[in-house]
LOMARMI-864729 format. One record per residue (C-alpha): residue number from 0; residue in three letters; x, y, z negated. Coordinates in Angstrom, 3 decimals, decimal comma, padded with zeros to 6 digits. Layout:
LOMARMI-864729
+-----+------+----------+----------+----------+
| seq | type |        x |        y |        z |
+-----+------+----------+----------+----------+
| NUM |  Ala |        X |        Y |        Z |
...
+-----+------+----------+----------+----------+
***
This chain:
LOMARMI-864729
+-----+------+----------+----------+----------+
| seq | type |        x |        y |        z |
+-----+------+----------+----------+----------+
|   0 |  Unk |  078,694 | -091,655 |  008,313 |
|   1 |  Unk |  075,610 | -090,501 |  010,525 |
|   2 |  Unk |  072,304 | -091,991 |  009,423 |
|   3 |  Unk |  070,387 | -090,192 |  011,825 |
|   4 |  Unk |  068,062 | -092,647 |  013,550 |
|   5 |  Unk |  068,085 | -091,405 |  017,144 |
|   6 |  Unk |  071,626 | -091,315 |  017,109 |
|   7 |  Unk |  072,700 | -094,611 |  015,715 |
|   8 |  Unk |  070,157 | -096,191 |  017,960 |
|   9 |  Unk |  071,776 | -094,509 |  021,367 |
|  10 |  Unk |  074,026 | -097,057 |  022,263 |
|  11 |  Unk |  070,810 | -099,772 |  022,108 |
|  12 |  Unk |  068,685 | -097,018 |  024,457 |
|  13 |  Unk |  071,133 | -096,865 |  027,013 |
|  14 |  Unk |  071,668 | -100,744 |  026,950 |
|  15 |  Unk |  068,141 | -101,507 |  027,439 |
|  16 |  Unk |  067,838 | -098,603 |  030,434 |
|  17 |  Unk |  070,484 | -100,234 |  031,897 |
|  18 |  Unk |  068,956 | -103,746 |  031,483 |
|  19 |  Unk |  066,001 | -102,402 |  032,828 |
|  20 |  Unk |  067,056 | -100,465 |  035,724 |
|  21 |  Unk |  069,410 | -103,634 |  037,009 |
|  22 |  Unk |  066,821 | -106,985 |  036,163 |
|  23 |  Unk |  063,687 | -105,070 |  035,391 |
|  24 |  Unk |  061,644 | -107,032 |  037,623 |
|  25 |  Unk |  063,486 | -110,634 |  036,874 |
|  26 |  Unk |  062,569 | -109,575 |  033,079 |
|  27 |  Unk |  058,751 | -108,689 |  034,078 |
|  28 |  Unk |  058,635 | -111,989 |  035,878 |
|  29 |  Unk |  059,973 | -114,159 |  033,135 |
|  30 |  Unk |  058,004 | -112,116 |  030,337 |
|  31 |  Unk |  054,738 | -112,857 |  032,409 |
|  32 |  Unk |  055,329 | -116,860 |  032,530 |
|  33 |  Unk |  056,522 | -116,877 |  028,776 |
|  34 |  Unk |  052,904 | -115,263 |  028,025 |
|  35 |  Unk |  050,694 | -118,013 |  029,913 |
|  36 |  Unk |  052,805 | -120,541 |  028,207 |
|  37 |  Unk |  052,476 | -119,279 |  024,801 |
|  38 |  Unk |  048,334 | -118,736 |  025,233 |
|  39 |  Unk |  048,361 | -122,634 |  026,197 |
|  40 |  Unk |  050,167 | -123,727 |  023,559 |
|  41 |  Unk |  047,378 | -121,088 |  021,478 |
|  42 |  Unk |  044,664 | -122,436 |  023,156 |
|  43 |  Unk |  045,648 | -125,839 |  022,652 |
|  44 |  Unk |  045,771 | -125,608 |  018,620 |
|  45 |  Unk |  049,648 | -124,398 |  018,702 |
|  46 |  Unk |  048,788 | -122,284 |  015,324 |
|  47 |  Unk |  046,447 | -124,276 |  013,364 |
|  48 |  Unk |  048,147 | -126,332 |  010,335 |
|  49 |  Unk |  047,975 | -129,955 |  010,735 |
|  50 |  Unk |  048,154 | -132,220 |  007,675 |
|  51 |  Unk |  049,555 | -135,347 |  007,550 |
|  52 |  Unk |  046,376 | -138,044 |  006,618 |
|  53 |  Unk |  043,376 | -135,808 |  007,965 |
|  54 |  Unk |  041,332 | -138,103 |  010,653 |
|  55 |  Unk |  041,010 | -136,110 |  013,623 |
|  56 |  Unk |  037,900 | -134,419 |  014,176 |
|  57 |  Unk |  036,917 | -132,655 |  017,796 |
|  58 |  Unk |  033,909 | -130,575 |  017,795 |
|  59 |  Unk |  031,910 | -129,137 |  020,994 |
|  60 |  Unk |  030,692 | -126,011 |  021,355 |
|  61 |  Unk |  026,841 | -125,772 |  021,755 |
|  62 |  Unk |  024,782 | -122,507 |  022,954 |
|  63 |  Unk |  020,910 | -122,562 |  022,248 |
|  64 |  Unk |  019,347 | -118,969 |  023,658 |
|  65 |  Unk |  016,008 | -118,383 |  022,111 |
|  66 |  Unk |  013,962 | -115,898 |  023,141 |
|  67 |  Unk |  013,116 | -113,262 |  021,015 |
|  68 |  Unk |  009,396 | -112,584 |  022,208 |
|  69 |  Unk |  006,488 | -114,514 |  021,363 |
|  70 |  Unk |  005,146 | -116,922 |  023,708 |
|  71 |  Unk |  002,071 | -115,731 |  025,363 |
|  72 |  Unk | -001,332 | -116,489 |  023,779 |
|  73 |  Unk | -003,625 | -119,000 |  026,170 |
|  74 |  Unk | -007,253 | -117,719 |  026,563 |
|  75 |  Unk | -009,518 | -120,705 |  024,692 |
|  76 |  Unk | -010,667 | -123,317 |  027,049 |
|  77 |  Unk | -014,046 | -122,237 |  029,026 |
|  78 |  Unk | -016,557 | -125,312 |  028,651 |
|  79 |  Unk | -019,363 | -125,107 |  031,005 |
|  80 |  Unk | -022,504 | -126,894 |  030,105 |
|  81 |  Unk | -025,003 | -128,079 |  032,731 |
|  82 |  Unk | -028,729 | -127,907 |  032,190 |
|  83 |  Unk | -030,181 | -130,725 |  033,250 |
|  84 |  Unk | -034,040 | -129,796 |  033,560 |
|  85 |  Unk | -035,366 | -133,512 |  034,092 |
|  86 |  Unk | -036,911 | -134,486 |  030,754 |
|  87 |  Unk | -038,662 | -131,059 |  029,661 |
|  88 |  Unk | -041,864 | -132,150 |  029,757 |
|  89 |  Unk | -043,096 | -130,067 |  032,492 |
|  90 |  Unk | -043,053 | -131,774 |  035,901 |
+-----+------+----------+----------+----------+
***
């Protein structure tokens, strides 16, 4: 009995070369369109557990971008004040 690992797994090596070399495109092709189907059925809650009398909630996603520097300061207001020389006294 031969428990070596590279040669009890020689007959599966040369199947899958073979496999390979005769549909190795047909298998890239079908591997591809398995992939997309199995990130939809991901993306559209495939994994998460779903209980039987939960009420079904749906929640957006919101993005607020603050920024991190302060706002600039505003110079105080300048008030201009007329002189009105009329009742002085010295017409």
């Amino acid at each position: 009995m031969n428990l070596n690992p590279a040669t009890v797994l020689d007959p599966v090596f040369h199947f899958l070369d073979g496999v390979i070399a005769e549909y190795g495109v047909f298998l890239f092709l079908v591997l591809v369109w398995l992939s997309l189907l199995v990130l939809a059925w991901v993306f559209n809650g495939g994994l998460r557990r779903k209980f039987p009398n939960q009420p079904h909630v749906r929640a957006g996603i919101g993005i607020i971008i603050q920024s991190h520097t302060p706002p600039p300061l505003l110079s105080p207001p300048i008030i201009i004040h007329e002189f009105d020389p009329s009742d002085d006294g010295m017409d």
